[in-house]
BADRENVEX-681948 format. One line per field, with one value per residue (C-alpha): residue in three letters; x, y, z. Coordinates in steps of 0.25 Angstrom, whole numbers, plus 2048, in hexadecimal, padded with zeros to 3 digits. Layout:
! residues N
residuo c(ala|...) .
x c(X|...) .
y c(Y|...) .
z c(Z|...) .
END
This chain:
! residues 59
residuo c(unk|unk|unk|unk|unk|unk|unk|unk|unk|unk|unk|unk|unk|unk|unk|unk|unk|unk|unk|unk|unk|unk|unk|unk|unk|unk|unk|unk|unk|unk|unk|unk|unk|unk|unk|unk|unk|unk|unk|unk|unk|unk|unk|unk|unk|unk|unk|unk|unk|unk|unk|unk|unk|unk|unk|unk|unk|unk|unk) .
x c(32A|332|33F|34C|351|35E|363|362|36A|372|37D|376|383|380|389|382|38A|38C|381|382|381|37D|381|372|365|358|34F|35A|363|35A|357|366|368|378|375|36D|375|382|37B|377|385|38B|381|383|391|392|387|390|39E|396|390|39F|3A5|39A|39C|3AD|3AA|3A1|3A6) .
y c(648|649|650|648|647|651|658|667|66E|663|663|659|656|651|64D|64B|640|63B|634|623|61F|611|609|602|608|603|5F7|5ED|5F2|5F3|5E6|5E1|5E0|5DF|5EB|5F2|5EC|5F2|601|600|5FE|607|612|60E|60F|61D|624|61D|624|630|630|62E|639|642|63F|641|64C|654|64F) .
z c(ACA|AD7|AD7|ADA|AE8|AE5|AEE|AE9|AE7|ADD|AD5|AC7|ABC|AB0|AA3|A94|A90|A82|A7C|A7C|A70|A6C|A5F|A5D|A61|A60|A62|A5C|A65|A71|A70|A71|A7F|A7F|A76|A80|A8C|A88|A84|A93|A97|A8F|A93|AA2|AA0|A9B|AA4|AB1|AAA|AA7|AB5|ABD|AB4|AB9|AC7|AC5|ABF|AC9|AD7) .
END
């Protein structure tokens, strides 16, 4: 496959955040659509606060 157009060389941060752990799993709970609606959130949410700490913390 084609490398990614970086511009080398390149600085690449990266952060292991803790893990997202959900209350209900499973078909049940993927068929829930609120369900699945708000585990889209809530994981949108954390990624974005975890992306703009990286940024503060490396600029």
């Amino acid at each position: 496959s084609p490398l990614p157009n970086l511009p080398l060389p390149v600085k690449i941060h990266t952060r292991v955040c803790p893990p997202i752990v959900f209350e209900r799993y499973g078909r049940e709970a993927a068929s829930d659509r609120d369900y699945v609606d708000a585990c889209y959130e809530r994981v949108m949410t954390e990624m974005q606060q975890e992306l703009d700490k990286l940024v503060l913390s490396t600029s």
